[in-house]
N, CA, C and O atoms as a DFTB+ gen file, in Angstrom:
632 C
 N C O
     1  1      -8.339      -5.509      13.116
     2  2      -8.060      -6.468      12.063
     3  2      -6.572      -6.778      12.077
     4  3      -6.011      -7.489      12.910
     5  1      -6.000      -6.154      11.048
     6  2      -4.432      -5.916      11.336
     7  2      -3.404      -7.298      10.719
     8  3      -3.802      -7.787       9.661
     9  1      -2.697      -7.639      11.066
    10  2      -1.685      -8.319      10.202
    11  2      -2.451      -9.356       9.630
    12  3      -3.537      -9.554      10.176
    13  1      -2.083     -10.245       8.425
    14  2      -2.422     -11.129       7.624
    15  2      -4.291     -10.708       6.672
    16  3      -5.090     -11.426       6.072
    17  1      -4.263      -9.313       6.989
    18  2      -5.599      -8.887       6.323
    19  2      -5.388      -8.608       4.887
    20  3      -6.161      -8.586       3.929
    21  1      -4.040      -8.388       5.020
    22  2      -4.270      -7.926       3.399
    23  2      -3.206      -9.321       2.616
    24  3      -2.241      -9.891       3.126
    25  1      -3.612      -9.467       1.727
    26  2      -2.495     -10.706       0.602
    27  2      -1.616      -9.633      -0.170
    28  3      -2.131      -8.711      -0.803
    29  1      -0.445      -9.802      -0.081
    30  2       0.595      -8.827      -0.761
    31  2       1.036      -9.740      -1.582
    32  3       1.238     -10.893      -1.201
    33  1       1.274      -9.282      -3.003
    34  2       2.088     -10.246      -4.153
    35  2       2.956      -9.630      -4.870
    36  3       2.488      -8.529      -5.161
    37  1       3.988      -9.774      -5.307
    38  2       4.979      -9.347      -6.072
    39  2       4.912     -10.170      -7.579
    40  3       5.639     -11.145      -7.772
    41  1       4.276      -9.838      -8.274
    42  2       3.979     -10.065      -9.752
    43  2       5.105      -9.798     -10.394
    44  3       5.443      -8.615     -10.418
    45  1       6.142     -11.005     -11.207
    46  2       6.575     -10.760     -11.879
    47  2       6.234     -11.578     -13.050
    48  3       5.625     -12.642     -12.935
    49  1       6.730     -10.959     -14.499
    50  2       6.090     -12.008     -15.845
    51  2       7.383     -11.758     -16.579
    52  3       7.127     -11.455     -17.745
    53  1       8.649     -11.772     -16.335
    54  2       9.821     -12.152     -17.173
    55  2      10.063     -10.932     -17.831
    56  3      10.193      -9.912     -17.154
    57  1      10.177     -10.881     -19.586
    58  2      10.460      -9.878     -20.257
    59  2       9.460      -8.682     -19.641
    60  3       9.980      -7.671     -19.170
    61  1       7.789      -8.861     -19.667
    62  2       6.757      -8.057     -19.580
    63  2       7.110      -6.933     -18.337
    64  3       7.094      -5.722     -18.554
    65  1       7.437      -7.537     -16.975
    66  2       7.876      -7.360     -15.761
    67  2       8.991      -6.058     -15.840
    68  3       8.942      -4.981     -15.246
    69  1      10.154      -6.646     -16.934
    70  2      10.878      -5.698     -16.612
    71  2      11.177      -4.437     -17.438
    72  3      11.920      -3.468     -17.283
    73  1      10.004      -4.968     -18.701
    74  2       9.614      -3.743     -19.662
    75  2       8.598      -2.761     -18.840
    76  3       8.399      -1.597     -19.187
    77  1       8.171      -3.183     -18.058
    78  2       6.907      -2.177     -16.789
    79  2       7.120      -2.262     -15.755
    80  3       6.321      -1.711     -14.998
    81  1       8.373      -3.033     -15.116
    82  2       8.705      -2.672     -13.758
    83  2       8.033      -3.323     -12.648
    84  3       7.061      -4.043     -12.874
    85  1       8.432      -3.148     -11.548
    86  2       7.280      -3.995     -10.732
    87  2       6.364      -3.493     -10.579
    88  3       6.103      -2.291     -10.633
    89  1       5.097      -5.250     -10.141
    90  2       3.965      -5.064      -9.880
    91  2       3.204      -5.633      -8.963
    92  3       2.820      -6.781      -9.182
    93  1       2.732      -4.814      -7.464
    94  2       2.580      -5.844      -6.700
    95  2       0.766      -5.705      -6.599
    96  3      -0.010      -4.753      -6.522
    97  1       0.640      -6.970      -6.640
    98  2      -1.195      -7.366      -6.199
    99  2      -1.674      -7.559      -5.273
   100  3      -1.438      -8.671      -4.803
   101  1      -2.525      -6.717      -4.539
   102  2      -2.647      -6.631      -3.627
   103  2      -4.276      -6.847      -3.149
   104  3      -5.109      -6.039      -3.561
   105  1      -4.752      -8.142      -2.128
   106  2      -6.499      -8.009      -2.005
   107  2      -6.465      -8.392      -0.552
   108  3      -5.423      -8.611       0.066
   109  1      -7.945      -8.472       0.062
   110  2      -7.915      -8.569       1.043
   111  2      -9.314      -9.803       1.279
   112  3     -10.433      -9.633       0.795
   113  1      -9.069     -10.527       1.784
   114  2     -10.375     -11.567       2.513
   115  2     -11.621     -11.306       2.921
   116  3     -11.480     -10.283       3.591
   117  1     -12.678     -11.575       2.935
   118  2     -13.578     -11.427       3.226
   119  2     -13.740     -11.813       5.038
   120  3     -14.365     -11.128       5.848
   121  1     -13.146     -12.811       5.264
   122  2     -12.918     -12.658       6.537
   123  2     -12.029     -11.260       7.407
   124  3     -11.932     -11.254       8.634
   125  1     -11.573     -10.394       6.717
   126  2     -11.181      -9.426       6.940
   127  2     -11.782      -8.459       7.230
   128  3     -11.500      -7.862       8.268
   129  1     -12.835      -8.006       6.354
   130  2     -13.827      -7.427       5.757
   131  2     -14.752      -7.574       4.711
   132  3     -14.474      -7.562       3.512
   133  1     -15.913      -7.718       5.234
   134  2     -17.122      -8.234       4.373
   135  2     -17.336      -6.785       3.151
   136  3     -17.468      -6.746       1.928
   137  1     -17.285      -5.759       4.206
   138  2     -17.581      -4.378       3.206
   139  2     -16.813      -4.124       1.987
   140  3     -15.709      -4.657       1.879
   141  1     -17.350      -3.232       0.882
   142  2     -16.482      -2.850      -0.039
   143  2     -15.348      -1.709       0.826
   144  3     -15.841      -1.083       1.764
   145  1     -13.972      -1.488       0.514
   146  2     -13.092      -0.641       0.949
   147  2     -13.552       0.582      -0.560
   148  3     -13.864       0.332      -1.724
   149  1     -13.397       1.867       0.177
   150  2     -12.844       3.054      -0.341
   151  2     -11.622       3.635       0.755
   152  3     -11.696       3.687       1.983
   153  1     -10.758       3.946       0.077
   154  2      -9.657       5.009       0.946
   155  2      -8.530       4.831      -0.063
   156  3      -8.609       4.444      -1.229
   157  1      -7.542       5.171       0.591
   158  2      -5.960       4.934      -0.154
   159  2      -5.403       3.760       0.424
   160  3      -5.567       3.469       1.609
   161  1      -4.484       2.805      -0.710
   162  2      -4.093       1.816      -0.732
   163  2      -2.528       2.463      -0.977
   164  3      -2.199       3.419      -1.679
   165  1      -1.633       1.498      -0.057
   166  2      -0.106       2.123      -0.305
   167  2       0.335       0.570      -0.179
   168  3      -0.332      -0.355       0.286
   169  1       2.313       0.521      -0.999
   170  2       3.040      -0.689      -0.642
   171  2       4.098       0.400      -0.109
   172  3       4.096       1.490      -0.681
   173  1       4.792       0.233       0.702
   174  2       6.087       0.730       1.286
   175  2       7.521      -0.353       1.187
   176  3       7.386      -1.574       1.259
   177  1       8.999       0.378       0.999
   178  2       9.793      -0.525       0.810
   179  2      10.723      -0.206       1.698
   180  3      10.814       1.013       1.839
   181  1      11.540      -0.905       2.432
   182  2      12.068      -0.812       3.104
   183  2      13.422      -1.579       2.736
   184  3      13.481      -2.599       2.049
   185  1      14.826      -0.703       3.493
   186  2      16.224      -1.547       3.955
   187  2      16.355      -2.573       5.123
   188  3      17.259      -3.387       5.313
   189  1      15.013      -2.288       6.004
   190  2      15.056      -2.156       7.334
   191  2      13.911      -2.919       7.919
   192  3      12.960      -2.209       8.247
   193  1      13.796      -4.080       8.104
   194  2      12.626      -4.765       8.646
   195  2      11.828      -3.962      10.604
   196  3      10.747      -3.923      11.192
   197  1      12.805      -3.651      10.754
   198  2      12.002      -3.070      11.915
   199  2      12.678      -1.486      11.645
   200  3      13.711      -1.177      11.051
   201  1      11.555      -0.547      12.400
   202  2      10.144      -0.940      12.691
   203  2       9.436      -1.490      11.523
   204  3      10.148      -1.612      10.526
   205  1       7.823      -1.963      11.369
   206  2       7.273      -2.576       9.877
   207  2       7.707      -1.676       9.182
   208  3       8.007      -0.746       9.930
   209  1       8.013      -1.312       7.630
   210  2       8.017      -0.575       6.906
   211  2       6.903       1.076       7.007
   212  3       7.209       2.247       6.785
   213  1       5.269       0.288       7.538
   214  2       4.009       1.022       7.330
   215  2       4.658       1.911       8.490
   216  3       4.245       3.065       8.371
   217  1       5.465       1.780       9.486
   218  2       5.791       2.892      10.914
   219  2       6.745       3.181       9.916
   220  3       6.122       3.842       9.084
   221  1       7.883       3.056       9.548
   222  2       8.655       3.998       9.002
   223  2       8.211       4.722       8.156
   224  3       8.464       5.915       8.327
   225  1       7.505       4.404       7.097
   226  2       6.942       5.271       5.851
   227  2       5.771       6.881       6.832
   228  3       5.500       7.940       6.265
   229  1       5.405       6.574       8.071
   230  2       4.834       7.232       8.575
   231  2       5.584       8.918       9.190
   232  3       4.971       9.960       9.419
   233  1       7.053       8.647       9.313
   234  2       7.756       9.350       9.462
   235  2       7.714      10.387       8.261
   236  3       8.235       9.929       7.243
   237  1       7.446      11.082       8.195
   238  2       7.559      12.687       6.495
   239  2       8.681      12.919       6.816
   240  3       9.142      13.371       5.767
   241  1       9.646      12.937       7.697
   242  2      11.137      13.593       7.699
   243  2      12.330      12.436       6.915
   244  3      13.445      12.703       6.465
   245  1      11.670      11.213       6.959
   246  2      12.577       9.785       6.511
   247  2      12.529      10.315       5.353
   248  3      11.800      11.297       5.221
   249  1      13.122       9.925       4.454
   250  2      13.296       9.882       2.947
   251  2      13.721       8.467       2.677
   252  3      13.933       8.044       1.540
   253  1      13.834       7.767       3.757
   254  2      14.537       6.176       3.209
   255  2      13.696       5.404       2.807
   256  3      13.974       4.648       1.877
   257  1      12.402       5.390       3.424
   258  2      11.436       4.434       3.214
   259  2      10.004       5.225       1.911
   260  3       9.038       5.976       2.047
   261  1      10.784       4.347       0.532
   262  2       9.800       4.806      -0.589
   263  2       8.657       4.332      -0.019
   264  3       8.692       3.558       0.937
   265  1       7.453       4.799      -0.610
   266  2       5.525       4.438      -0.300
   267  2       5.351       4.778      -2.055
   268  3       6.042       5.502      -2.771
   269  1       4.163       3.954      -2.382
   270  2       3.821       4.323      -3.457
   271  2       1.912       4.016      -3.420
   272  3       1.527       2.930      -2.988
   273  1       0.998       4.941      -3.848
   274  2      -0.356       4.595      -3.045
   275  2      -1.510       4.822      -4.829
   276  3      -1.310       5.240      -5.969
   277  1      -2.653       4.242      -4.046
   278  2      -3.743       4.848      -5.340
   279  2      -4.830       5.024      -4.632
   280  3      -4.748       4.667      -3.457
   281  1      -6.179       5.623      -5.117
   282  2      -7.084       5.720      -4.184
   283  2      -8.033       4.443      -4.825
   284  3      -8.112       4.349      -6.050
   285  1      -8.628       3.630      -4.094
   286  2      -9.401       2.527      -4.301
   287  2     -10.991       3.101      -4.156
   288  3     -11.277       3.984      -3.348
   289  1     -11.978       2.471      -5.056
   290  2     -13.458       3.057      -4.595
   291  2     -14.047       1.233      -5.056
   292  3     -14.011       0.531      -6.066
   293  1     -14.646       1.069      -3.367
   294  2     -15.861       0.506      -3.773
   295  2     -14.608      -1.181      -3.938
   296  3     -14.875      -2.035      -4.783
   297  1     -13.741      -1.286      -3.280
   298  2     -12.739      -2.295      -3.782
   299  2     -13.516      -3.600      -2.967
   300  3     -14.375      -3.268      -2.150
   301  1     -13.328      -4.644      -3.101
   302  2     -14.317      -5.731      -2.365
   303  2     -13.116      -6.914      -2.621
   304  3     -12.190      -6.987      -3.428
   305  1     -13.597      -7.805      -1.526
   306  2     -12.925      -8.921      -0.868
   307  2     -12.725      -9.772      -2.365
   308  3     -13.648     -10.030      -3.138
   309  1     -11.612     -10.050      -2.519
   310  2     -10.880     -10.758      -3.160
   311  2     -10.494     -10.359      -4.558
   312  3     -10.020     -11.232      -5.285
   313  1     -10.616      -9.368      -4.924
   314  2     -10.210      -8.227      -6.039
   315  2      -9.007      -8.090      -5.873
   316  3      -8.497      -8.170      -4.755
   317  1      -8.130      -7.784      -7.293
   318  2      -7.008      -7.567      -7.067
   319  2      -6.986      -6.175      -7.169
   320  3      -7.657      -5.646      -8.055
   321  1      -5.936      -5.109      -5.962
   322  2      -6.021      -4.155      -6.819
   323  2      -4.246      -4.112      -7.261
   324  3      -3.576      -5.084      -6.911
   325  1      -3.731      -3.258      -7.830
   326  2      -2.374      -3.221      -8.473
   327  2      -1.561      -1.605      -7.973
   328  3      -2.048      -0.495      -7.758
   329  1      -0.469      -2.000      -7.937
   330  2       0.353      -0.932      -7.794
   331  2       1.824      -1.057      -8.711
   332  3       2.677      -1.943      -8.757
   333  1       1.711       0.040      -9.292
   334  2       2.621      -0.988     -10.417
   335  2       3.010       0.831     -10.660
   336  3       2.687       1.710      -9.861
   337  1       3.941       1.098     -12.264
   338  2       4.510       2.301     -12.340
   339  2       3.252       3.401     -12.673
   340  3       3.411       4.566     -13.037
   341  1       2.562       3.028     -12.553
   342  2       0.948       3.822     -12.406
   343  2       0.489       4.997     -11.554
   344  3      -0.162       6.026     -11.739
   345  1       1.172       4.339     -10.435
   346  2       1.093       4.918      -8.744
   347  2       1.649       5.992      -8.393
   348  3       2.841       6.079      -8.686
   349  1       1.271       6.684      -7.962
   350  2       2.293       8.194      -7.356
   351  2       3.139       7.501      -6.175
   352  3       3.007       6.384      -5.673
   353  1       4.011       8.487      -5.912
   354  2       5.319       7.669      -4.754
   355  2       5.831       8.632      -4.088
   356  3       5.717       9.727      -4.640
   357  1       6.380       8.619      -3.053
   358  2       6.565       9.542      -2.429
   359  2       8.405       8.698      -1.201
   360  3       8.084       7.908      -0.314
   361  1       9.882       8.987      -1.352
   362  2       9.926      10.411      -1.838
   363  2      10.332      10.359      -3.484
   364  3      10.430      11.339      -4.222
   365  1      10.565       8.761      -3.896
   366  2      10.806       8.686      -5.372
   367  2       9.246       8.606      -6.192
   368  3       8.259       8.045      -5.718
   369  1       9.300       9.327      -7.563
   370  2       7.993       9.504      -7.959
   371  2       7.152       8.506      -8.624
   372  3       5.945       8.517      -8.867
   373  1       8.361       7.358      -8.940
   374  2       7.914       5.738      -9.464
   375  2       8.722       4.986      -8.915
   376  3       9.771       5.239      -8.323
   377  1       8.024       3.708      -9.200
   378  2       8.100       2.353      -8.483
   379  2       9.147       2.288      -9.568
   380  3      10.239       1.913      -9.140
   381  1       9.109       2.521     -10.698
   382  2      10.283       1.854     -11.774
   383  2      11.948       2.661     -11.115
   384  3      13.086       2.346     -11.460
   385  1      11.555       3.695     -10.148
   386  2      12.839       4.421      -9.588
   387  2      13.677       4.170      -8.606
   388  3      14.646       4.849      -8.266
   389  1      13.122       2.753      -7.956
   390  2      13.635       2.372      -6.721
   391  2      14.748       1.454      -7.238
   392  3      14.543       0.663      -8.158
   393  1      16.265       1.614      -6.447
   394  2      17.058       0.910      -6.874
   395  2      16.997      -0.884      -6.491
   396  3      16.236      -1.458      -5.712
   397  1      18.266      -1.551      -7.491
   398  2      17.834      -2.940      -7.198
   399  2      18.508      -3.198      -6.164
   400  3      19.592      -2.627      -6.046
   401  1      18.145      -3.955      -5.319
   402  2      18.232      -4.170      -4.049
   403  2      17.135      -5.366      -3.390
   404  3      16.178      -5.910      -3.943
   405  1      17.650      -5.532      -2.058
   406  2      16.307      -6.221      -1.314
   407  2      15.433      -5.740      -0.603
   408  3      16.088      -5.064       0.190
   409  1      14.522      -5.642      -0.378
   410  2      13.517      -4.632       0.314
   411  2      12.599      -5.490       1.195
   412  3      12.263      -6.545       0.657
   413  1      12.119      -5.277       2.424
   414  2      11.460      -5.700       2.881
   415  2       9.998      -4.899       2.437
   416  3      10.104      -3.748       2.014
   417  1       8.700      -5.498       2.534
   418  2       7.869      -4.770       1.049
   419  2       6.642      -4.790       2.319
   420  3       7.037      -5.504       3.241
   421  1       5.443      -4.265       2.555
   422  2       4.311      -3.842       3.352
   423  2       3.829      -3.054       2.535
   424  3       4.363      -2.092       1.982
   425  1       2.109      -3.724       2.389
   426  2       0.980      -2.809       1.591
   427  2       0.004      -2.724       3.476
   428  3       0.078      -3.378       4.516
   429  1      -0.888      -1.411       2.939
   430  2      -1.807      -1.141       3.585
   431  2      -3.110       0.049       3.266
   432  3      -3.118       1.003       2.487
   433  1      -4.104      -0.428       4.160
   434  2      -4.999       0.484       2.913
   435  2      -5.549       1.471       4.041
   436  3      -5.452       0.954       5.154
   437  1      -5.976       2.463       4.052
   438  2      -5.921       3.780       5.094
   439  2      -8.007       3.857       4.360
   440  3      -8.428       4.263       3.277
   441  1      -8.802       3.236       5.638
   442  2     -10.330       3.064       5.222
   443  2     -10.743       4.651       5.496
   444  3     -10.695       5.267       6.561
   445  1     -11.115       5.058       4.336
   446  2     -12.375       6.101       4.380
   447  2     -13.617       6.060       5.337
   448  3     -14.008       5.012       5.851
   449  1     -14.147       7.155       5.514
   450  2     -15.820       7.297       5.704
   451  2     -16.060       8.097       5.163
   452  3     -15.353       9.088       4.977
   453  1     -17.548       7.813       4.598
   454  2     -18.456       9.015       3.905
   455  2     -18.874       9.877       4.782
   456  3     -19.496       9.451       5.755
   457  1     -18.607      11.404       4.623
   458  2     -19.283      12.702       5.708
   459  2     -19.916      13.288       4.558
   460  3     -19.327      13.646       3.538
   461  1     -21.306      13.375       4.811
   462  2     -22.442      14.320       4.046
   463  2     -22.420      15.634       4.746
   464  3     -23.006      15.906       5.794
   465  1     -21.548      16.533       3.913
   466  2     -21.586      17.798       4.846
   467  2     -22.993      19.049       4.759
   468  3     -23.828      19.153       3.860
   469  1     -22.890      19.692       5.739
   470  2     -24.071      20.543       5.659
   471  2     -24.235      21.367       4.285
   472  3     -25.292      21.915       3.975
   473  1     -23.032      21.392       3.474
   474  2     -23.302      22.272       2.610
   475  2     -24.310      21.316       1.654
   476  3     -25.360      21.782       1.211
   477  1     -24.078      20.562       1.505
   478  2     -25.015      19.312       0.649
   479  2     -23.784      18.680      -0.271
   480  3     -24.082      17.936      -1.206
   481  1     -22.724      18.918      -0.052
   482  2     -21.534      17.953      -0.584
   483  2     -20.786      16.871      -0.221
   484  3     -19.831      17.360       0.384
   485  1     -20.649      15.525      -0.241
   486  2     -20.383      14.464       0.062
   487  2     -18.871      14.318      -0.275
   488  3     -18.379      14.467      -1.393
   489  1     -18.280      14.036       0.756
   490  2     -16.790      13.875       0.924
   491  2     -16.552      12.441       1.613
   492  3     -17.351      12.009       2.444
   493  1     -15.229      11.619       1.158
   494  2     -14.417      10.594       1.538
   495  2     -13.329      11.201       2.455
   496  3     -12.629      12.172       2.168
   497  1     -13.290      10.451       3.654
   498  2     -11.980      10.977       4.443
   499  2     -11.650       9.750       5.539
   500  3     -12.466       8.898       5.890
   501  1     -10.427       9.847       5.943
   502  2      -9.867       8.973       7.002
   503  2     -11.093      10.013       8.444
   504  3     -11.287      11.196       8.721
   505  1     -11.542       8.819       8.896
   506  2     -12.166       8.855      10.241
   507  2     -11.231       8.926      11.406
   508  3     -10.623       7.928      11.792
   509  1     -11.127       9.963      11.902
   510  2      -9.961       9.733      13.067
   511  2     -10.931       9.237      14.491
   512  3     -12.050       9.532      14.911
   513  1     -10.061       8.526      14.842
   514  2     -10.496       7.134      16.125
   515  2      -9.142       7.795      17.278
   516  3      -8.228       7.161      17.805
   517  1      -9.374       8.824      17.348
   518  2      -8.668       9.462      18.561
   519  2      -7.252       8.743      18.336
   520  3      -6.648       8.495      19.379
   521  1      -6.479       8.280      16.854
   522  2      -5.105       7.331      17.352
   523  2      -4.139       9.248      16.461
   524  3      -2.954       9.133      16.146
   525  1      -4.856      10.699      16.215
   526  2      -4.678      11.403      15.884
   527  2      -4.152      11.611      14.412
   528  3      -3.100      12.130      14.040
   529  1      -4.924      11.198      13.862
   530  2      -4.786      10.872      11.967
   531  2      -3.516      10.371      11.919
   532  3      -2.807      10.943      11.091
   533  1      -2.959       9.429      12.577
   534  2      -2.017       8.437      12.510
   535  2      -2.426       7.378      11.828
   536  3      -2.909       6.444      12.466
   537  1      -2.292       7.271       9.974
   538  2      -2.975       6.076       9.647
   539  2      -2.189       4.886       9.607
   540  3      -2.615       3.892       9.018
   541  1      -0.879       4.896      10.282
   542  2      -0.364       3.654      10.002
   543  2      -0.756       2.844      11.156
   544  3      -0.571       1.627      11.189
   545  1      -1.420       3.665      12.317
   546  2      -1.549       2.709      13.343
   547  2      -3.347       2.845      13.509
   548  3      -3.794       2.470      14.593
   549  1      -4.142       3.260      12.681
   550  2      -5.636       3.924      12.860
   551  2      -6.101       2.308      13.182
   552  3      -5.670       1.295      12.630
   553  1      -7.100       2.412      14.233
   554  2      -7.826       1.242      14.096
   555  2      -8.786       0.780      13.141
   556  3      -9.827       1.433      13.212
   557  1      -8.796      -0.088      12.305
   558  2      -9.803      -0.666      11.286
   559  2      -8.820      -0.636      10.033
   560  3      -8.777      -1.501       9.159
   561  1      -8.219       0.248      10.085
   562  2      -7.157       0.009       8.569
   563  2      -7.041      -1.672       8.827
   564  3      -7.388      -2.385       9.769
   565  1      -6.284      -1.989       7.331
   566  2      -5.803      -3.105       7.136
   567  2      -4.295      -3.220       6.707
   568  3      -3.673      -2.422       6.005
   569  1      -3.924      -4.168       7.174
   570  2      -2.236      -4.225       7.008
   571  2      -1.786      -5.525       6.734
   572  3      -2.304      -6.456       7.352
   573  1      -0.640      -5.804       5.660
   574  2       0.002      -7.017       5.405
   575  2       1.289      -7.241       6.198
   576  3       2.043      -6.431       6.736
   577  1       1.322      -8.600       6.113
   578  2       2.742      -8.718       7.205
   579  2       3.339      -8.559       6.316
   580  3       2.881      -8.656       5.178
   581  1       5.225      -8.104       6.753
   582  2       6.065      -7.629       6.137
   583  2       6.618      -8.923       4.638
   584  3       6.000      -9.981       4.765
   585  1       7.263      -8.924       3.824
   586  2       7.990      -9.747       3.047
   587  2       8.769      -9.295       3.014
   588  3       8.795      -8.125       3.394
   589  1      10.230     -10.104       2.403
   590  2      11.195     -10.377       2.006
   591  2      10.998     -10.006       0.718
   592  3       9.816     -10.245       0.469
   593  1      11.801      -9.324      -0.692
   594  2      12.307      -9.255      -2.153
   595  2      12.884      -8.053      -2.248
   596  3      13.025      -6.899      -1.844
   597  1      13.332      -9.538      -3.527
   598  2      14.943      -8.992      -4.333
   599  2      14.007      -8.143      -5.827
   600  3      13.352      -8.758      -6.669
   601  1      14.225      -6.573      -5.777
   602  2      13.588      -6.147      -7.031
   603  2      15.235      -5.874      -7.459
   604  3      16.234      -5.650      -6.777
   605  1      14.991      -6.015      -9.005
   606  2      16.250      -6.367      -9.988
   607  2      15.480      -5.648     -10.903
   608  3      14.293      -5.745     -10.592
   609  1      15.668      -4.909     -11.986
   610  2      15.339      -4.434     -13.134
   611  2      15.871      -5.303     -14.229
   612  3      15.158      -5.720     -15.142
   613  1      17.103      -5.553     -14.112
   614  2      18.471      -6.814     -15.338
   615  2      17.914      -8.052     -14.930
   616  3      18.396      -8.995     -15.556
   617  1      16.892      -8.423     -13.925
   618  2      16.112      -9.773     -13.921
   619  2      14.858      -9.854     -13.763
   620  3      14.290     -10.685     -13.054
   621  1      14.181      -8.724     -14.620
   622  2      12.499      -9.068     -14.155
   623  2      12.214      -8.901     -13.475
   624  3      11.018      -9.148     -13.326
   625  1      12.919      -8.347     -12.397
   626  2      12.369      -8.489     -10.712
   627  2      11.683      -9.262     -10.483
   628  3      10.484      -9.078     -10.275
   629  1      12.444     -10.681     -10.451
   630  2      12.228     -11.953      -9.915
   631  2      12.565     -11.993      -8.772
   632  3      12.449     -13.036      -8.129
């Protein structure tokens, strides 16, 4: 699948925006995927347009490149889902913590499969496709091309 699968939006609403910080909306096409998605949904921010943000955030030793994720169930083509100060983040713990600046911005969603295990308990997990639980590059994930924004807290993050 891969670039232009997912619609990335940067929601801002003026006073509302910067009383809650940013909020980006995030769905994906049906030409993308007909199926409902379960897995984790992340936006990553970046100083640094290359590599995409989704390869840098993949690095655990970086600390430069914030990620902030939720787990999605059952999400379907043209739904919005949201990432907003809601979200866990990793290495800052909110989206309201990232300084103002420009960021180059990448969402992506890391697809589950259902494994019915022998014990008789049903588990969600990333399917590894031999790319070695590398989900920024797993085949079938979905990924947005990179953007451009200016998050401002003293402007709404307009």
């Amino acid at each position: 699948m891969g670039m232009r699968s997912i619609a990335l939006a940067l929601i801002a609403a003026g006073a509302a925006a910067a009383a809650g910080g940013p909020r980006f909306e995030i769905s994906f096409a049906e030409s993308a995927r007909e199926q409902p998605i379960t897995g984790r949904l992340f936006v990553m921010l970046s100083k640094r347009d290359t590599p995409e943000p989704r390869l840098q955030a993949a690095n655990w030793r970086a600390t430069e490149t914030p990620f902030f994720g939720l787990d999605v169930d059952q999400w379907t083509p043209g739904q919005a889902a949201v990432i907003d100060a809601q979200a866990l983040g990793y290495p800052l713990p909110n989206l309201k913590d990232v300084p103002a600046g420009d960021y180059f911005v990448q969402s992506m969603v890391n697809i589950y499969t259902q494994f019915h295990r022998s014990d008789g308990h049903t588990i969600w997990a990333h399917m590894d496709q031999w790319e070695g639980q590398r989900f920024d590059r797993s085949p079938g994930n979905l990924y947005s091309g990179v953007q451009k924004v200016h998050l401002d807290p003293a402007a709404g993050y307009l």
